[in-house]
C-alpha positions as CSV (number, residue, x, y, z in Angstrom):
1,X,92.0,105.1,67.2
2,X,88.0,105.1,67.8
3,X,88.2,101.5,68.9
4,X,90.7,102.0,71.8
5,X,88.8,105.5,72.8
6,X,85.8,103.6,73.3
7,X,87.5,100.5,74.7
8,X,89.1,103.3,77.2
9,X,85.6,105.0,77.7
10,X,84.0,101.6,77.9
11,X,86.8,101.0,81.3
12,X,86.4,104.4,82.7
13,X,82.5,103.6,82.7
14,X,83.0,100.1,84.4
15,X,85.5,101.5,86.5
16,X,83.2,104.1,87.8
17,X,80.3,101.7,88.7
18,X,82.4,99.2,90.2
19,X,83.6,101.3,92.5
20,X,81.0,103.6,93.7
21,X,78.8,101.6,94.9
22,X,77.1,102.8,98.0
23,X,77.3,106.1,96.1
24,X,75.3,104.9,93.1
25,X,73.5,102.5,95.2
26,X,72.6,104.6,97.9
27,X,72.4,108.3,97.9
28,X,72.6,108.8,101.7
29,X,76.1,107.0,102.4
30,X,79.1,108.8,100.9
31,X,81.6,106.5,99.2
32,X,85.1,107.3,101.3
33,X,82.7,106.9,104.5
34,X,80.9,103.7,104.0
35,X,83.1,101.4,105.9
36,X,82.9,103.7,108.9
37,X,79.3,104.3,108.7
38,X,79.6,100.2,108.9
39,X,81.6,100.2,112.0
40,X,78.4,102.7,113.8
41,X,77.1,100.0,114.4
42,X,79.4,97.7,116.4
43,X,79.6,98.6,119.8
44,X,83.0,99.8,119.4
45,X,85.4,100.9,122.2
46,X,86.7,104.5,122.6
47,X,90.3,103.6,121.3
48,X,88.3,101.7,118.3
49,X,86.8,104.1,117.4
50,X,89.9,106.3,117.3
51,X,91.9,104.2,115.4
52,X,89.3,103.9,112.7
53,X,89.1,108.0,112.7
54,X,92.7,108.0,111.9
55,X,92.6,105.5,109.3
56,X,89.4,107.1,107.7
57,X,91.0,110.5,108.0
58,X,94.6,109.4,106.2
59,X,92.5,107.2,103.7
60,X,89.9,110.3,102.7
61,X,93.2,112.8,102.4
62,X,95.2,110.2,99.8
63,X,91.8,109.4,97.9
64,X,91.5,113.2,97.3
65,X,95.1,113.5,96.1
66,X,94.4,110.6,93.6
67,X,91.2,112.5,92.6
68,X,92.8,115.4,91.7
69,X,95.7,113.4,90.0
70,X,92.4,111.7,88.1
71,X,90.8,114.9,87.1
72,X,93.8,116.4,85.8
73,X,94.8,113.3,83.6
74,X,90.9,114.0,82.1
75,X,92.0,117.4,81.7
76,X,94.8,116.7,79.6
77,X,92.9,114.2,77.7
78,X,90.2,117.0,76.8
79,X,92.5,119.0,76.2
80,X,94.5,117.0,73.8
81,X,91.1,116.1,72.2
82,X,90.2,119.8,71.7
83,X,93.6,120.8,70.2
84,X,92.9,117.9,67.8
85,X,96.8,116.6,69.2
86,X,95.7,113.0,70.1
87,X,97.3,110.0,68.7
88,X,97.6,106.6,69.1
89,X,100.7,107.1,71.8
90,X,98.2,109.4,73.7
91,X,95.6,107.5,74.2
92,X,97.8,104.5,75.5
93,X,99.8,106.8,77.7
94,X,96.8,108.6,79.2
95,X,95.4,105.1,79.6
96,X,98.2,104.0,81.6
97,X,98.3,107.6,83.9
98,X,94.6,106.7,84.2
99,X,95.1,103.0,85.2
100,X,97.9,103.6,87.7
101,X,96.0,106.3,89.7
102,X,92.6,104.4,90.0
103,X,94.5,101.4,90.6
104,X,96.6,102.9,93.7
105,X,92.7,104.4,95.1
106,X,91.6,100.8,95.0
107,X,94.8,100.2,96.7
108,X,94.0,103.0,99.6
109,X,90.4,101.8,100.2
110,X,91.4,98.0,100.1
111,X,93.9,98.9,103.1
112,X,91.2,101.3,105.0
113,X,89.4,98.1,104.9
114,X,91.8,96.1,105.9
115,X,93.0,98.5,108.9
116,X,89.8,98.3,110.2
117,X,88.9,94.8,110.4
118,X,92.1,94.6,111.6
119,X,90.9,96.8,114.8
120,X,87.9,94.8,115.4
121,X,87.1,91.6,117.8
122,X,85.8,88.3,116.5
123,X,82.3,89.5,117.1
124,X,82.4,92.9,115.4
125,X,84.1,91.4,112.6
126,X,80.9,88.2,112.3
127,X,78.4,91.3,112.7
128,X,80.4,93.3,110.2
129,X,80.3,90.9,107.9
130,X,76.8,90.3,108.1
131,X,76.0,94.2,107.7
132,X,77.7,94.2,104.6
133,X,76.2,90.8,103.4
134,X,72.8,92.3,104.1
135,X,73.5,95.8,102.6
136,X,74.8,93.9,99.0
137,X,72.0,91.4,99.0
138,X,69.8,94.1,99.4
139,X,71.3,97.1,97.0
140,X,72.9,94.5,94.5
141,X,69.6,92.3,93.2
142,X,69.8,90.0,90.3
């Protein structure tokens, strides 16, 4: 059992980092936001900039669902630990819970992305591009 609860902690960890980038990276930009805080700085048009609102809006309300589904699965899992109920079958089913949830906010911030760079011209998307390019060379060294 210790070897999968540390295996498990070992993903949640990685999990974490890998995905909080801007976050951990960078204090000032707040993760849900970063891809609009990106698009700032593209000259966008008025109805641009709506439609990237509304898919910022939708994609912040489903991450915080699937935050609240997260934090209730690591309730259940201190709670199981505390009560000294854990077994074998728990850990692999609250690994799975865990898996399916952070896998479907991947999911949500993968489409964000893509319904943005969907809304842009070839230029904003060259200049995104390159704001991004820059922000990883300089956050993401050796």
């Amino acid at each position: 059992m210790s070897v999968k609860f540390f295996s498990l902690s070992a993903l949640a960890l990685a999990f974490a980092v890998a995905h909080a980038p801007a976050a951990v990276a960078c204090p000032k930009m707040d993760k849900e936001d970063w891809m609009v805080k990106v698009t700032e700085k593209l000259d966008l048009t008025t109805a641009q900039k709506a439609k990237i609102k509304i898919y910022a809006e939708k994609a912040k309300m489903e991450l915080t669902v699937k935050h609240h589904e997260w934090r209730e699965i690591h309730n259940q899992v201190n709670e199981a630990f505390r009560s000294s109920s854990i077994n074998e079958a728990k850990v692999d089913e609250f690994a799975n819970q865990e898996e399916k949830v952070i896998g479907s906010m991947a999911k949500i911030r993968l489409h964000e992305r893509y319904d943005i760079y969907s809304t842009l011209d070839d230029k904003q998307k060259e200049k995104m591009n390159q704001i991004i390019k820059d922000w990883k060379e300089k956050h993401h060294k050796g």
